[in-house]
N, C-alpha and C positions, 0 to 999 in steps of 0.2 A: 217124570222129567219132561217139560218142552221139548218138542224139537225145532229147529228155526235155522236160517241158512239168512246169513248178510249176501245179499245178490247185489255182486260189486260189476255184473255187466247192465246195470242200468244208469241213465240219465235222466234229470228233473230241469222240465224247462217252467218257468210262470208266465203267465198272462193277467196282467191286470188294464184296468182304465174303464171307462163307461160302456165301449164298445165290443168289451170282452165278451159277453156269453154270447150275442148274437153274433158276432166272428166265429164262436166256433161251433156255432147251429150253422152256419151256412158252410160249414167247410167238410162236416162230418158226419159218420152216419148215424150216429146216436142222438137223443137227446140229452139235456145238459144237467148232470146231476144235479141235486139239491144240496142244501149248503152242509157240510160236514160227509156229503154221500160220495160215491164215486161209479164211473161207469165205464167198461172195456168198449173201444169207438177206435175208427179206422176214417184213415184218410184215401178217398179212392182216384185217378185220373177218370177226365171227363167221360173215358170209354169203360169206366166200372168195375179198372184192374184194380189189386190192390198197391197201394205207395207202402201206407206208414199204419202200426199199429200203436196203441197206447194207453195206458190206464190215465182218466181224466177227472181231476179231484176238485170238486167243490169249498174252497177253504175260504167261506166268509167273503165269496163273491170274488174273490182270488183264485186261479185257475192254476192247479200243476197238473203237470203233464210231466208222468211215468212211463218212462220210456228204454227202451235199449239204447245202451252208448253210441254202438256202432251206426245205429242212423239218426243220431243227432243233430250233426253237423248238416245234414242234406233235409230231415225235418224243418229245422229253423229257417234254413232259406225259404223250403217253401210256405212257410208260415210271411215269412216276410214278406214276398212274390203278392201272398194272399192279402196283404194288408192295404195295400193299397192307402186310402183315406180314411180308415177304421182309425179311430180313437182307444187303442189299444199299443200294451206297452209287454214287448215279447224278450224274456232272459233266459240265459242258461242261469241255473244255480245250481247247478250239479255240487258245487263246492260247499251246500251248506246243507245238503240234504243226505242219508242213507235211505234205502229202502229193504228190509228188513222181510220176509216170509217164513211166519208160525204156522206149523199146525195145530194150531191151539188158541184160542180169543186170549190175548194179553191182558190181563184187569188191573188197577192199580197196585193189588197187593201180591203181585208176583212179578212186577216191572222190574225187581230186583233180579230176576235172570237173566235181564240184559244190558245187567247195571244202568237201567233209566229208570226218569223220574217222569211226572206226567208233564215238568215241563220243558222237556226232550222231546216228548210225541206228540208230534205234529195231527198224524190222525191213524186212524185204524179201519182197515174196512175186508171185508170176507172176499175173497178174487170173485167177481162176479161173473166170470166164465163157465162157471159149476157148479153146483150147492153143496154138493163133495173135495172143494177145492179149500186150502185154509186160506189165512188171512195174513193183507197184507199191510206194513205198519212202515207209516213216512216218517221218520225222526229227524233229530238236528245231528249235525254230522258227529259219525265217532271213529272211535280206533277200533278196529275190527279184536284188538285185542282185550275190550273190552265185554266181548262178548261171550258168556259163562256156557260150557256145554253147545256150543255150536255142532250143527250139521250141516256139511255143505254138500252133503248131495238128498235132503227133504223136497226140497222143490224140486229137482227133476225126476226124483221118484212120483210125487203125484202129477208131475205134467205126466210123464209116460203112460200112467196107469190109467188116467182116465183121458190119453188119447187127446191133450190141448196142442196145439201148434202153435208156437210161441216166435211172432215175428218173423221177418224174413229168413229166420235160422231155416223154419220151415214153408211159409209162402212168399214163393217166388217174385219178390217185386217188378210192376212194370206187368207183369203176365198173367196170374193167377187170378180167378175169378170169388168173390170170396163167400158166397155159396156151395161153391163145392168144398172148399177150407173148412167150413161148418161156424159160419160165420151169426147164422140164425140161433143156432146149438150153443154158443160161446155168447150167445146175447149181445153182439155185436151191434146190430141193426135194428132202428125206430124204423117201422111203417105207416106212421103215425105223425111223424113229422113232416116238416115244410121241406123244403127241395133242399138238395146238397148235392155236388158235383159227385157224377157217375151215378146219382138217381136211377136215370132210367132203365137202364141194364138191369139194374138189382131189384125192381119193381116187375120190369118182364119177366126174368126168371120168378118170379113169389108169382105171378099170375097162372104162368103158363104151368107153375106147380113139379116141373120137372129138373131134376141136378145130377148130370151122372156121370159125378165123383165124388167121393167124401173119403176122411181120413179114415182109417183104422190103426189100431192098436195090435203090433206083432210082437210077436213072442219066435224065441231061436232057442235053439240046441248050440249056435256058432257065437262067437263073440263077433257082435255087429257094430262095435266101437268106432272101427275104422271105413267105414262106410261112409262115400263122399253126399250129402244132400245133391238130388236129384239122380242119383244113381237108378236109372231102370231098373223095375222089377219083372223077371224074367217069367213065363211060365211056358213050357213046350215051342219055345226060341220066341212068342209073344210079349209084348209088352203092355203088361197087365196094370202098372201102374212109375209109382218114381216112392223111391226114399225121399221120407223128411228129416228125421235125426235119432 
């Protein structure tokens, strides 16, 4: 049987017009998937903190952007802010999209588990944060009730287990440097492409070869549920690091 969890805390913004891809080569730090591909890319401040995280999808030269709900509203401005004279055309469409996570490749002849058809799904792509990570699938909007054998806690079991940090839930926006997030790990960042705001930070650190912070993966005997994000972690009254989630 499938497992698969409808993730109803995300947002789908689009980007279309002629001046779409290179808007957002110059804004991010990945390069721009190819057409049906998708790629995990961040948006940094000039000083190479982290802003905004997001899955960025290739659909026929049409741009969505997978995103959490909760910084949509403040993404889109600064998508706008960015626009300047770019020939490019920026929407929410949250209203006509779900975003769907299997641990499992969905094929046509089992779409019947999530009562879809193929032309319902939009696209399909593996999280490209981990080669351990499943896959995750853009469709046209549904009822969550249509959803056969749902699990809504699959996706936070593999984020936990292999240790991803999913948005500002877990890095700190405005502060966090995202290197130490494991931002190279999560295949966040092109070194290889042309300039994008907060470049140079994130190229000194890859030079100078040193990061010292990264996430780890704990494990309790205590129920750690109510644990506030950023909550110090203690050891011999030191503060040894901070809670992510």
């Amino acid at each position: 049987m499938h497992s698969y969890h409808l993730l109803n805390n995300r947002a789908v913004l689009q980007l279309s017009d002629c001046d779409a891809a290179n808007f957002l080569l110059r804004i991010t730090t990945n390069v721009i998937p190819a057409n049906g591909e998708a790629k995990y890319s961040m948006i940094l401040s000039p000083q190479g903190r982290f802003l905004f995280d997001f899955f960025l999808i290739n659909n026929h030269n049409t741009f969505l952007i997978d995103c959490l709900a909760s910084i949509k509203n403040a993404l889109l401005s600064k998508l706008h802010m960015f626009k300047l004279r770019s020939k490019v055309q920026i929407n929410d469409v949250s209203d006509f999209y779900d975003v769907i996570y299997s641990q499992f490749y969905i094929n046509d002849s089992n779409l019947h588990h999530l009562n879809l058809n193929t032309a319902k799904l939009v696209t399909q792509y593996r999280d490209p944060r981990f080669n351990q990570m499943g896959f995750r699938l853009l469709t046209e909007k549904l009822h969550s009730c249509n959803l056969v054998n749902a699990n809504t806690d699959v996706y936070l079991v593999d984020k936990y287990k292999f240790a991803i940090p999913d948005g500002e839930i877990d890095i700190p926006s405005n502060k966090a440097i995202p290197p130490e997030y494991g931002a190279d790990r999560l295949n966040a960042i092109s070194y290889s492409k042309g300039c994008y705001i907060g470049q140079e930070l994130i190229s000194r650190i890859k030079s100078q070869g040193v990061v010292r912070k990264k996430i780890y993966h704990a494990t309790s005997d205590k129920n750690l549920l109510n644990v506030a994000p950023q909550t110090p972690v203690m050891h011999n009254s030191n503060i040894i690091g901070y809670w992510c989630s």
